[in-house]
MARKOL-324709 format. One record per residue (C-alpha): z, x, y; residue number from 1; residue in one letter. Coordinates in nm, 4 decimals, always signed. Layout:
<fivexs>
FIVEX       c3       c1       c2 num residu
FIVEX        Z        X        Y NUM      A
...
</fivexs>
This chain:
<fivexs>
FIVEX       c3       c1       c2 num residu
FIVEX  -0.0111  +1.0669  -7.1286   1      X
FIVEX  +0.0859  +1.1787  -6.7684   2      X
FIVEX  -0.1565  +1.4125  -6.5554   3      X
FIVEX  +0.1354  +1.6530  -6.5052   4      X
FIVEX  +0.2197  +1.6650  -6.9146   5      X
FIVEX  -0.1755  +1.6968  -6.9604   6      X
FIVEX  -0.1549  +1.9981  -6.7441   7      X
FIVEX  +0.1675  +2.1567  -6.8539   8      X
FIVEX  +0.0250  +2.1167  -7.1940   9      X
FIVEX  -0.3310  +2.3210  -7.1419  10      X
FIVEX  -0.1940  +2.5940  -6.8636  11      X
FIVEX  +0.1448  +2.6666  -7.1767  12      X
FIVEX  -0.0984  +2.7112  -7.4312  13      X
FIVEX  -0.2358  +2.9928  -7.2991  14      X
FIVEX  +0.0632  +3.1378  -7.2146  15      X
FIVEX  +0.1583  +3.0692  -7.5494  16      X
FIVEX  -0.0882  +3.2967  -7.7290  17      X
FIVEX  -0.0528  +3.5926  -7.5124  18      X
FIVEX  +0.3538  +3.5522  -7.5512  19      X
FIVEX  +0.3078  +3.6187  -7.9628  20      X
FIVEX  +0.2154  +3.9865  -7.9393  21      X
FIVEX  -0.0035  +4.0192  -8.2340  22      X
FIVEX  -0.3752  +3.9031  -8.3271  23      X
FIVEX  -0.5071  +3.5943  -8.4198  24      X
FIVEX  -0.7043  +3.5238  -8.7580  25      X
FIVEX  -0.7525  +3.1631  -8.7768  26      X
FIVEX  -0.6663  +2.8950  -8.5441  27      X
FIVEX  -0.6244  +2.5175  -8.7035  28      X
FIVEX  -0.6128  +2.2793  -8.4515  29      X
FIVEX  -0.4815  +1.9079  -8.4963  30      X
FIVEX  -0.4929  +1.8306  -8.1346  31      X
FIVEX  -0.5605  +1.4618  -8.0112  32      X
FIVEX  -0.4559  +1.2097  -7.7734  33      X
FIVEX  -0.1544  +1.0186  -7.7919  34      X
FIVEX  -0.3479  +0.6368  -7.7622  35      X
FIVEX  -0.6935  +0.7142  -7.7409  36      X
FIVEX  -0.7170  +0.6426  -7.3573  37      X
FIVEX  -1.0066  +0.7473  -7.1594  38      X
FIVEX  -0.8671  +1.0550  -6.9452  39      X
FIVEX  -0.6526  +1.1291  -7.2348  40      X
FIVEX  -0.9387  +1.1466  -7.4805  41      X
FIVEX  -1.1188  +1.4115  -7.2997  42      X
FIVEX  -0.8056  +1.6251  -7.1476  43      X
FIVEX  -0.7063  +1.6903  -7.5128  44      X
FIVEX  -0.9634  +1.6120  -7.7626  45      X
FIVEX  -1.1892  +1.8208  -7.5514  46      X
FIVEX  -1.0716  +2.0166  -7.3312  47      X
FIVEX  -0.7201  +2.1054  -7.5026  48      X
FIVEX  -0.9323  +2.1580  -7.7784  49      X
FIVEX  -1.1474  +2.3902  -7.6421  50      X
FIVEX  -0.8875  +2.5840  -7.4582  51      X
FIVEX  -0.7417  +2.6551  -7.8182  52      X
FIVEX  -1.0877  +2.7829  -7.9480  53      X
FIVEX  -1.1074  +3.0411  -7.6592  54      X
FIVEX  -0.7999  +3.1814  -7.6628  55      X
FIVEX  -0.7930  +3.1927  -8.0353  56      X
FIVEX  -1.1303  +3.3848  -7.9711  57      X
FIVEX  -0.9677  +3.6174  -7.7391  58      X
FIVEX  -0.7070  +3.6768  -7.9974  59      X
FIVEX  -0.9022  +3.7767  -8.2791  60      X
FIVEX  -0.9626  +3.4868  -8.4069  61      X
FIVEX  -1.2836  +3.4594  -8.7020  62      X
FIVEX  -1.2263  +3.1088  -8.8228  63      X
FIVEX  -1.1698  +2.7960  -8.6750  64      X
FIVEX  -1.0561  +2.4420  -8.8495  65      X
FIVEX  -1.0255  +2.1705  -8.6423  66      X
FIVEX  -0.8843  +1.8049  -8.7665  67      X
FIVEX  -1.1539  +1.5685  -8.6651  68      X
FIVEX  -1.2063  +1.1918  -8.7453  69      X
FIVEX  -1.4496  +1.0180  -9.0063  70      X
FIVEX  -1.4887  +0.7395  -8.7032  71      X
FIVEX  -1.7328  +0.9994  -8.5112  72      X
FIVEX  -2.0098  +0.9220  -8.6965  73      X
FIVEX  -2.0434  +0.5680  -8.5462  74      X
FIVEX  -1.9355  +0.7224  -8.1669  75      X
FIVEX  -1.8214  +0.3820  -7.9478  76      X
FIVEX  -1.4960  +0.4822  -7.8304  77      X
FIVEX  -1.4011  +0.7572  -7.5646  78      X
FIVEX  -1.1881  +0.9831  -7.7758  79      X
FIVEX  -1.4899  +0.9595  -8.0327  80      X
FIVEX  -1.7481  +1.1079  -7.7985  81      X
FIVEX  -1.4575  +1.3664  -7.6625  82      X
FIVEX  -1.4753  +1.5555  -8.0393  83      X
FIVEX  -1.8438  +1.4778  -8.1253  84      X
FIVEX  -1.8357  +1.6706  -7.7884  85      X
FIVEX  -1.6531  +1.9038  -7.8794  86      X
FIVEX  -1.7744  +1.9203  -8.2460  87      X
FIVEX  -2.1104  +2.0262  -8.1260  88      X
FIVEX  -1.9925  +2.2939  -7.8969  89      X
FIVEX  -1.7916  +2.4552  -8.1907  90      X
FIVEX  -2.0842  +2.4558  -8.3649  91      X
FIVEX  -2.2908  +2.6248  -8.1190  92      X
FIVEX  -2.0378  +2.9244  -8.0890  93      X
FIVEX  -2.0301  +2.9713  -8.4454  94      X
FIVEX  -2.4206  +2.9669  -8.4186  95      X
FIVEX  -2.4080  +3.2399  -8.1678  96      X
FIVEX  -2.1325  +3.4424  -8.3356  97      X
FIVEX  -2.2487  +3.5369  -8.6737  98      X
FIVEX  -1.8345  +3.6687  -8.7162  99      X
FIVEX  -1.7224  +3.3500  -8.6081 100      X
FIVEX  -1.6705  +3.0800  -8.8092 101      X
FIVEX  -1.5587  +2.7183  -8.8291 102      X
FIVEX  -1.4521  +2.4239  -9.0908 103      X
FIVEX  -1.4472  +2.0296  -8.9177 104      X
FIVEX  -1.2506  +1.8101  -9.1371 105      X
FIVEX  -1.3425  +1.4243  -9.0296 106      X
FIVEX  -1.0124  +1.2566  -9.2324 107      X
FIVEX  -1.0622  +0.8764  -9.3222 108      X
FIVEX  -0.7373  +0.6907  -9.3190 109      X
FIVEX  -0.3544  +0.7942  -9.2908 110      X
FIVEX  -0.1397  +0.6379  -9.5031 111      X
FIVEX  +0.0862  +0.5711  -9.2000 112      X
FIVEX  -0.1762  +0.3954  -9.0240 113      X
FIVEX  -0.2127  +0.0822  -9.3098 114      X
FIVEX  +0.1610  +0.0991  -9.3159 115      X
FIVEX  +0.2483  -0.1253  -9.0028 116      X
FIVEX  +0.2736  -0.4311  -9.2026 117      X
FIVEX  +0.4635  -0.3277  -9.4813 118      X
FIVEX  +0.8086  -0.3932  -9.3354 119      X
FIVEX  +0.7054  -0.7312  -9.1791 120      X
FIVEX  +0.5804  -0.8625  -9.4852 121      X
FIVEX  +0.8545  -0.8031  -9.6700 122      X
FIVEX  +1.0917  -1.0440  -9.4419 123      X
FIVEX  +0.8525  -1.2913  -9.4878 124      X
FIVEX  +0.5612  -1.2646  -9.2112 125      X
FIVEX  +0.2303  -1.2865  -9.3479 126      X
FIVEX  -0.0190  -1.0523  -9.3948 127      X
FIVEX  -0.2670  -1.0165  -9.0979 128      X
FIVEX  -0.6214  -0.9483  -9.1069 129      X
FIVEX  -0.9087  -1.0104  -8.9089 130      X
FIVEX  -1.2387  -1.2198  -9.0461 131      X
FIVEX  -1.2198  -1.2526  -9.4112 132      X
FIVEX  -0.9830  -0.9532  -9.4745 133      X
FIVEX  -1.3601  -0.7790  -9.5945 134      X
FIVEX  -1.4927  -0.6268  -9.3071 135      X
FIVEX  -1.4675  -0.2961  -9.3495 136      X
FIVEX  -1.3110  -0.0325  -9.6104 137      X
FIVEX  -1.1070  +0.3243  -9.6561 138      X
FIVEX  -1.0342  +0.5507  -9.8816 139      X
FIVEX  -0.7266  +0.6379  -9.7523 140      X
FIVEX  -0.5706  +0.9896  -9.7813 141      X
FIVEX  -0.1848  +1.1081  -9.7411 142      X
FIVEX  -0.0777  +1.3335  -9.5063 143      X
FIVEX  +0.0408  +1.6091  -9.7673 144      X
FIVEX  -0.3055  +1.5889  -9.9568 145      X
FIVEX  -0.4756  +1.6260  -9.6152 146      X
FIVEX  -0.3032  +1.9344  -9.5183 147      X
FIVEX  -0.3058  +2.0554  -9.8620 148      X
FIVEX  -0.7329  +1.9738  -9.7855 149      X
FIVEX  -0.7026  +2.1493  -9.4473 150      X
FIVEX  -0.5497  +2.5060  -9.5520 151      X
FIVEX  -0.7555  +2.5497  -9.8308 152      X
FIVEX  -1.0481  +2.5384  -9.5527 153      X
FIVEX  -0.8764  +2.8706  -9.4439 154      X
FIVEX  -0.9331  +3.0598  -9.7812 155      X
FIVEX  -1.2528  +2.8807  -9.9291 156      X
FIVEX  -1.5981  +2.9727  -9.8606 157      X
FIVEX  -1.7734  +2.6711  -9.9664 158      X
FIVEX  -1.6197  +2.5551  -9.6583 159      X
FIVEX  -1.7132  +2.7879  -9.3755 160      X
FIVEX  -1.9545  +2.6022  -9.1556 161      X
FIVEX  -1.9342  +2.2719  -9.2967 162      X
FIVEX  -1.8473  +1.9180  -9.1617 163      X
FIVEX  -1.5817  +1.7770  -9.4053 164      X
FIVEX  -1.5427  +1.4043  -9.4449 165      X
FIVEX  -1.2434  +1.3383  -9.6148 166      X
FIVEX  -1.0769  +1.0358  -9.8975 167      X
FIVEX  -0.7875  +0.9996 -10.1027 168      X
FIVEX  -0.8242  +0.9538 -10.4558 169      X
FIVEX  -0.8981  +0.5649 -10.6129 170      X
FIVEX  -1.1818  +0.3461 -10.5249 171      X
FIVEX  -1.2233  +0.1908 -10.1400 172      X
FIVEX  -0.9741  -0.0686 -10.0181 173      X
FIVEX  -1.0594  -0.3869  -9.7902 174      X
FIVEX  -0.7454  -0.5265  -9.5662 175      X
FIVEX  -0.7643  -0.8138  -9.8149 176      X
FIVEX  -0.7145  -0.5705 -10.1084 177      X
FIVEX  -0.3996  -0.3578  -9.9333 178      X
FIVEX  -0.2428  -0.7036  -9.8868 179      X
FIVEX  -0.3103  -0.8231 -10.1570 180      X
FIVEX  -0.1595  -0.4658 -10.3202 181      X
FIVEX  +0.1620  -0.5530 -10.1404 182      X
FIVEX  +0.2657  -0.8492 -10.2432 183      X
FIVEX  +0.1723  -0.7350 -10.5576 184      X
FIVEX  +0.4462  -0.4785 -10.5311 185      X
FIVEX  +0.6988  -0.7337 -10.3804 186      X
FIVEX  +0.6426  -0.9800 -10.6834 187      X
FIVEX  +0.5599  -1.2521 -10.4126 188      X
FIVEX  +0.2887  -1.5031 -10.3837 189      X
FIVEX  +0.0682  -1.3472 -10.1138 190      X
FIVEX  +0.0732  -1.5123  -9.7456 191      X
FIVEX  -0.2393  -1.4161  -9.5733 192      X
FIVEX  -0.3206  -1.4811  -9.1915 193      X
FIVEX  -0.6652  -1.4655  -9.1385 194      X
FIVEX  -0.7636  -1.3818  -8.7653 195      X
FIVEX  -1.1041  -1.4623  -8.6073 196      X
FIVEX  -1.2743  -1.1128  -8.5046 197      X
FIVEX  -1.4274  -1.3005  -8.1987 198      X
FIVEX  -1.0980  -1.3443  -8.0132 199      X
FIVEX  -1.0387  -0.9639  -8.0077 200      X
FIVEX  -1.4374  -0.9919  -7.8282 201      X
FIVEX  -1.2822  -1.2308  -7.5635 202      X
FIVEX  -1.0258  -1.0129  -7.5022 203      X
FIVEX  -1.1833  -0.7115  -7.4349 204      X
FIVEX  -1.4521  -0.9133  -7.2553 205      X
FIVEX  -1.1518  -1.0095  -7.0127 206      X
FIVEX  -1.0196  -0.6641  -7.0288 207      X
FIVEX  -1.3531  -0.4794  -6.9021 208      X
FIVEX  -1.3714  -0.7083  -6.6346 209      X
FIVEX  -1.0669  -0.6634  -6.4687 210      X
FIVEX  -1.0843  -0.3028  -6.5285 211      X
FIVEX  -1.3863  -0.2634  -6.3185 212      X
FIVEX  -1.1523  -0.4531  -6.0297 213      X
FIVEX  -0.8649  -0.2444  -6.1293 214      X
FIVEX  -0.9151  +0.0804  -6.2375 215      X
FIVEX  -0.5754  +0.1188  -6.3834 216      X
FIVEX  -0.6183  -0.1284  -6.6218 217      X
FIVEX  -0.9521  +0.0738  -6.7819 218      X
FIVEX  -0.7247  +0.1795  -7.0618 219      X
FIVEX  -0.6166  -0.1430  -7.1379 220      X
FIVEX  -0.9409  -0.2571  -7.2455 221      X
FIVEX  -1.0195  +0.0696  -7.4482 222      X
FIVEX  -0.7667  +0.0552  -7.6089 223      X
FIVEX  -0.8626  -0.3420  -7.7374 224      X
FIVEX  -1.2005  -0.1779  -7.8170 225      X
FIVEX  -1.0452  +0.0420  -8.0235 226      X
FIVEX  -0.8480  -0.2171  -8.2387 227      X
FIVEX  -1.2047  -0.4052  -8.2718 228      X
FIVEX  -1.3344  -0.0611  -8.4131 229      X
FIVEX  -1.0545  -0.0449  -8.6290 230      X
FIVEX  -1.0449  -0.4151  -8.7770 231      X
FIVEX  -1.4490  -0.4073  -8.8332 232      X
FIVEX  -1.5649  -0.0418  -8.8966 233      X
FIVEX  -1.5075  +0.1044  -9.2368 234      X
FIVEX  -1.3354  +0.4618  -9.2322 235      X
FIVEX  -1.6069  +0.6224  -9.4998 236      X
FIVEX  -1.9220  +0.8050  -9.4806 237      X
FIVEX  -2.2018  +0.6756  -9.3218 238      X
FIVEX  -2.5399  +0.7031  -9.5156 239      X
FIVEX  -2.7836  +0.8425  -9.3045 240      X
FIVEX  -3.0441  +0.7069  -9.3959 241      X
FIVEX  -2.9134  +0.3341  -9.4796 242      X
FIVEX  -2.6943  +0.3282  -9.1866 243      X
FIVEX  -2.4639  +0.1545  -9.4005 244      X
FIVEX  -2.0838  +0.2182  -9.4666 245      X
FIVEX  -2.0777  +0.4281  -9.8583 246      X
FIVEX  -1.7509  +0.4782 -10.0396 247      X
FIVEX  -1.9096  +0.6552 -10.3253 248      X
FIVEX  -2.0385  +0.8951 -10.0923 249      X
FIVEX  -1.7214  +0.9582  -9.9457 250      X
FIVEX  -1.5622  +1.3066 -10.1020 251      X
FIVEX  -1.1924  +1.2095 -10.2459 252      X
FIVEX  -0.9252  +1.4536 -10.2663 253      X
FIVEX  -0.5779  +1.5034 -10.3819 254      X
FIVEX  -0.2888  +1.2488 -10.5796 255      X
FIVEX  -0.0482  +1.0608 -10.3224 256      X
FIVEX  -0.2014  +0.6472 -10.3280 257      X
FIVEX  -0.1593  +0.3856 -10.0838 258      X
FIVEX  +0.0231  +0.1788 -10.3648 259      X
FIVEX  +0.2896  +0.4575 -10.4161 260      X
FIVEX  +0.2888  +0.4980 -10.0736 261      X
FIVEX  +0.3915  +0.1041  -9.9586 262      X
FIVEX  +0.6200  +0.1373 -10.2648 263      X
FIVEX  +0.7919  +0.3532 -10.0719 264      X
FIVEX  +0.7839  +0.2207  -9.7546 265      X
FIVEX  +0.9391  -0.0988  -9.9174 266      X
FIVEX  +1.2391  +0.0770 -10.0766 267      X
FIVEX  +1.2794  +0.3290  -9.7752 268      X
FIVEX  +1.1445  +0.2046  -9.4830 269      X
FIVEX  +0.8979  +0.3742  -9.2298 270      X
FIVEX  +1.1366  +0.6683  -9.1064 271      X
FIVEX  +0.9485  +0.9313  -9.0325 272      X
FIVEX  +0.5773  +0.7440  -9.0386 273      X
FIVEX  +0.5932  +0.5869  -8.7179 274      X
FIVEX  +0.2670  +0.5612  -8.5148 275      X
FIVEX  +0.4080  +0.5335  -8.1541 276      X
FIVEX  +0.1572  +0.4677  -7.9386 277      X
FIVEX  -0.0986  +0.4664  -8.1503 278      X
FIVEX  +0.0035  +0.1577  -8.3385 279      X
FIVEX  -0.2733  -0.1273  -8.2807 280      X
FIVEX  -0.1026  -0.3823  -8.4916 281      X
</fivexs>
């Protein structure tokens, strides 16, 4: 994202607010950055962020929701430490406000975000995945069941002042198990190519060095560290106390599945579910 768009971006939502002429109860924010890059991360997972809790403050506002990620927990990435940030300072209002309160919904997996494949696999390209397609696990969750999840945080009071990490419905999938899902739904012998994890390490090994020589290139390498964080971390809770990944742990919620979902995909394509920038493979 470009400094000017950052900027038009926090000075019109502002102007926004006081241009509706009538008070504010709750303010939901879904706000995040485009790739995940490092001045991105912070001009609107933090500070576009925050800007919307103030002036929904200033507008009357009791409650706030904000659309998180499960990721934070384990915080490696810049755009991770930008909400934790952010997180905590929500937090602390709500702490100092007793009429102000707040619901943080940390999301595991879009649908959309396992879907890059589908298409590709289906004319024939194999399935990729990194190590032994078992490195890590999600419960993923549709976008209708997550904003189904998100306004009843408006209404519900077992939800003011929580953190809310958040599954689909079904058990936890590996790579290895969404691929091998798909070709299950294609009636085809699966085709698997298996990636070594340590390349994506020499990459972003190359990538940090030339970003210290060239600051422009900064991004480049977080965003490689994100795709490692992506192809090794599992999206569910993280036990506290084991330090270790749990699916049973993580809450599930709602009735869309990733099976009906690539079902879809495969009879209708991805209209509608592209990722943009955000798409790592």
């Amino acid at each position: 994202m470009e400094p000017m768009y950052v900027f038009l971006i926090l000075g019109s939502l502002q102007n926004s607010i006081d241009n509706l002429g009538t008070s504010i109860d709750v303010v939901v924010s879904c706000l995040a950055s485009r790739g995940g890059g490092i001045k991105d991360s912070w001009k609107i997972d933090y500070e576009a962020t925050k800007n919307s809790l103030f002036a929904g403050k200033k507008h009357g506002a009791s409650h706030f929701v904000l659309l998180s990620a499960i990721c934070v927990q384990k915080p490696l990435l810049e755009f991770q430490r930008a909400k934790l940030k952010f997180e905590a300072e929500l937090i602390k209002v709500a702490e100092g406000d007793n009429a102000f309160t707040y619901s943080i919904v940390r999301p595991t997996a879009f649908f959309k975000s396992l879907g890059g494949q589908v298409e590709l696999v289906k004319d024939g390209k194999p399935y990729v995945m990194f190590g032994d397609g078992k490195l890590c696990a999600c419960k993923p969750i549709s976008e209708e069941d997550l904003a189904s999840f998100i306004a009843d945080c408006v209404l519900s009071k077992d939800r003011i002042n929580q953190v809310l990490p958040i599954g689909g419905p079904g058990k936890a999938l590996t790579p290895l198990e969404q691929g091998e899902m798909l070709y299950r739904l294609l009636g085809k012998e699966p085709k698997f190519l298996k990636v070594p994890i340590e390349i994506m390490d020499f990459a972003i090994g190359v990538l940090d060095f030339l970003g210290k020589i060239f600051p422009s290139m900064e991004d480049a390498a977080e965003f490689g560290k994100i795709g490692r964080y992506y192809a090794a971390e599992s999206m569910l809770v993280l036990d506290p106390e084991t330090r270790e990944y749990s699916a049973d742990k993580t809450p599930s919620y709602g009735k869309d599945t990733l099976e009906d979902f690539f079902d879809r995909v495969l009879r209708e394509g991805m209209t509608g579910q592209e990722l943009g920038e955000q798409t790592i493979i």
